[in-house]
N, C-alpha and C positions, 0 to 999 in steps of 0.2 A: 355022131355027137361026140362032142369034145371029153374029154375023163378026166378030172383033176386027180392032180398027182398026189402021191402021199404027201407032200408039205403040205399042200391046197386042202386038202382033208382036216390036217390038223388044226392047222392055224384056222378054219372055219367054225370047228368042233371049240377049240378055246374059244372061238369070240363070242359060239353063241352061249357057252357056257359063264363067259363073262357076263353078258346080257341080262341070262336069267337069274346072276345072283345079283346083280344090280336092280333088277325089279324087285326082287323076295326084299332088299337092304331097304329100298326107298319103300315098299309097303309099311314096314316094322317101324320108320324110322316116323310115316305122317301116324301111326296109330301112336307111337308112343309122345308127339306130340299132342295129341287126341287126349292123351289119360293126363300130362301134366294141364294143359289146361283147363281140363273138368275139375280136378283137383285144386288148383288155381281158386276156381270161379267155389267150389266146396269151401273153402276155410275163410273165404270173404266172406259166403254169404252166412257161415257160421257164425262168425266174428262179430258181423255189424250187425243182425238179423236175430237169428235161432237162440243164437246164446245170451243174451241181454232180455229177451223176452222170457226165455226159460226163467231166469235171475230171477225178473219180477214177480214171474209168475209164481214162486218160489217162496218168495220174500211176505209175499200175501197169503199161500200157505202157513208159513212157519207164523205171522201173527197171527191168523184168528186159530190156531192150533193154539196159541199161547194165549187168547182169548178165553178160548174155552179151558184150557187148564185154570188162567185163574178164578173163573164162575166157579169150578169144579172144587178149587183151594175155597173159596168164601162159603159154597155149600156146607164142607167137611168140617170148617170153620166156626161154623155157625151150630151146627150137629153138636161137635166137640163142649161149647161155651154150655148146649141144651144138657148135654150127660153132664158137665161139670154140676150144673145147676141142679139137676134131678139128684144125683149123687149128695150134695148137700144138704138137700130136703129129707133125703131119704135119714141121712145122719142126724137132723136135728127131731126129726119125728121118730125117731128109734130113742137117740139119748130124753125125749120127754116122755115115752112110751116107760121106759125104766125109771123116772122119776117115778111117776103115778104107781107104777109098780111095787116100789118100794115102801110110799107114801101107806096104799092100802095093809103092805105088812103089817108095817109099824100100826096102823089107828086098828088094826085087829088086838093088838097087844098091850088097849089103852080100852080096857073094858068099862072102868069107872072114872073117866075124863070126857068135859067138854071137847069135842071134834069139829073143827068147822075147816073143809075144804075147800080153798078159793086158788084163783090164780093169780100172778104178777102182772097190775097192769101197768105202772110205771117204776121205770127206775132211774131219775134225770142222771147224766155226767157229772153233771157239777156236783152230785151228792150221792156219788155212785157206794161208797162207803156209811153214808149215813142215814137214809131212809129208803123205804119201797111201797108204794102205794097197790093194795093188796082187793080181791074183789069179794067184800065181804065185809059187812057194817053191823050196826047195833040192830037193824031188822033181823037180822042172823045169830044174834046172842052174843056178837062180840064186845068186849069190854075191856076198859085200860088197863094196862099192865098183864093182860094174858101173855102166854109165850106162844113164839112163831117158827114152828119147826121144816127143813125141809127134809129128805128122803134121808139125813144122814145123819143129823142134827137139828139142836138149837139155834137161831140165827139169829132170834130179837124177840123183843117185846112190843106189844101195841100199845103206842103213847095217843094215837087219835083217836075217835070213830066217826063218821058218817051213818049216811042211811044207808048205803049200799057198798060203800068203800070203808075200807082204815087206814092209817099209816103206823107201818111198822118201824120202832128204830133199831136198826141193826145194834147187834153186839160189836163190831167192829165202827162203830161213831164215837166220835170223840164227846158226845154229851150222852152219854146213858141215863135214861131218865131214872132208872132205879137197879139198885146192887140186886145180885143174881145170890140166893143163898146155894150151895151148890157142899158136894160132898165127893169122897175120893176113896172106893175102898181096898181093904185091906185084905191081907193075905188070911189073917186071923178070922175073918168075918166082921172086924169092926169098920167104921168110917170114920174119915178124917173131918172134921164139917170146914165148912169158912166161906168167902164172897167173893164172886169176880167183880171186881171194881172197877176198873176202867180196860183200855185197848192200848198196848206201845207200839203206834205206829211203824215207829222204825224197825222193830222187830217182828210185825205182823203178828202177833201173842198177845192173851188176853194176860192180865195181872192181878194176881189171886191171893188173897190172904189166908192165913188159915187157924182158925181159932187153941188150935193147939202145936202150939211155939216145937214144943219135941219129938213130934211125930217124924217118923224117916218114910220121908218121900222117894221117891224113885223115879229116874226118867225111865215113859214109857207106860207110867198108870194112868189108867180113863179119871176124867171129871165126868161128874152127872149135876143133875138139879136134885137137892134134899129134897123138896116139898115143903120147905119151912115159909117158902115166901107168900105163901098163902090162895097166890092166885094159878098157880098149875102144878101138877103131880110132880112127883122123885121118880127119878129114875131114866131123865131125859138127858141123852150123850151132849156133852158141848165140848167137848175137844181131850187132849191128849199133853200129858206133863213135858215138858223138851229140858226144862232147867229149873233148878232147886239155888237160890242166891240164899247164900248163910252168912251171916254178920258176923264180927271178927269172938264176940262172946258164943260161937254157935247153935245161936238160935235162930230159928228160919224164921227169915223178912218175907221173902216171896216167890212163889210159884209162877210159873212161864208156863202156858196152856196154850198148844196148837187149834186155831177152831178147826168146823169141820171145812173139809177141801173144798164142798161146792156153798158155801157162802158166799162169792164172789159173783157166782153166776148161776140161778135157778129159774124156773119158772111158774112150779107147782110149791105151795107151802100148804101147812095144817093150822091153823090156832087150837091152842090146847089148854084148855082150863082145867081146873082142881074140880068142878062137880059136873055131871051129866046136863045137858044141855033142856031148861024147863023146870026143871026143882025148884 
């Protein structure tokens, strides 16, 4: 048998070693075109497919997510408006709770006076300053020219009655139907007497005369009612002195009297006469 020579060896040994790397090259070379075209066929079908669907899918998510948040905002919403509301009530049934409170002080402190406790039931815009239709009439003992006090003060006098109602005319009206005799006192133990006569609007102060020209007033001294006016007791607050106007001969024109704070807005008053109520 024939023996190849050492050239014949080699050059057989390189070929087939060329061979085999040429197989190992062209395996590597169809798998790696294997992976680009999977990958290929991957980012199309991402693209036109997977990812657009996701999107929607997505899209419909995030709105009824935002559905339900806003039910959620109008629930909270509506809760919120509920406490605002509750909180309000609760304020104005607290601030009437402290009228009445007050109210029963004062008529413990009015041992020989007509008392008649009623409520506010009208008090129109257009005459917010000038009248209040009160719940409490001539079946009740009430009568003209009583005074109508609330938790603080003096407010008016009853210029109507009804059977079951009256109408009070505020002290802050421009028609008062009758002067107020009222009294201011003194550091001495004496009092000053004289009449609130009308209301200065523009100063929101009642305007007081006072029977004695030389008396030295003071901003800051209470006014009360004398009791001279015959139809309700002395001793009933109506406001506070702010200004003492003196004439150039100095003698005092007129007194400037703050009424009381909730004259503007109450909802409980008294009527208060000078005799016990049935005498």
């Amino acid at each position: 048998m024939r023996r190849f020579t050492r050239l014949q060896r080699i050059l057989i040994i390189a070929i087939c070693t060329c061979l085999a790397f040429g197989c190992v090259m062209f395996g590597l070379r169809q798998n790696s075109l294997s992976n680009v075209g999977y990958s290929a066929w991957t980012y199309i079908k991402y693209g036109l497919f997977d990812y657009p669907l996701t999107s929607i899918a997505n899209v419909f998510n995030d709105l009824s997510n935002l559905w339900h948040v806003y039910d959620d905002n109008q629930y909270l919403n509506e809760q919120l408006a509920k406490q605002r509301s509750y909180q309000t009530l609760y304020e104005d049934e607290r601030n009437k709770n402290a009228e009445l409170e007050d109210l029963l002080e004062m008529q413990g402190s009015l041992d020989n006076a007509t008392k008649i406790s009623c409520t506010v039931l009208q008090r129109s815009a257009n005459s917010w300053d000038q009248t209040v239709t009160i719940s409490a009439g001539s079946s009740q003992g009430v009568e003209n020219n009583m005074l109508v006090v609330t938790s603080q003060g003096a407010v008016g006098l009853i210029e109507s009655t009804q059977t079951a109602t009256s109408t009070v005319r505020l002290l802050t009206s421009e028609d008062l139907i009758n002067d107020i005799a009222i009294m201011i006192s003194m550091e001495d133990g004496s009092n000053v007497e004289g009449v609130l006569q009308s209301y200065d609007a523009d100063r929101n102060e009642y305007r007081v005369s006072l029977f004695d020209n030389n008396a030295q007033i003071s901003t800051g001294q209470m006014v009360a009612t004398s009791g001279k006016g015959g139809n309700y007791p002395s001793g009933i607050y109506l406001g506070t002195v702010t200004d003492v106007t003196i004439n150039d001969d100095a003698i005092i024109s007129t007194v400037y009297v703050q009424p009381v704070s909730n004259i503007q807005s109450f909802n409980y008053c008294m009527v208060i006469g000078s005799g016990v109520v049935g005498e």
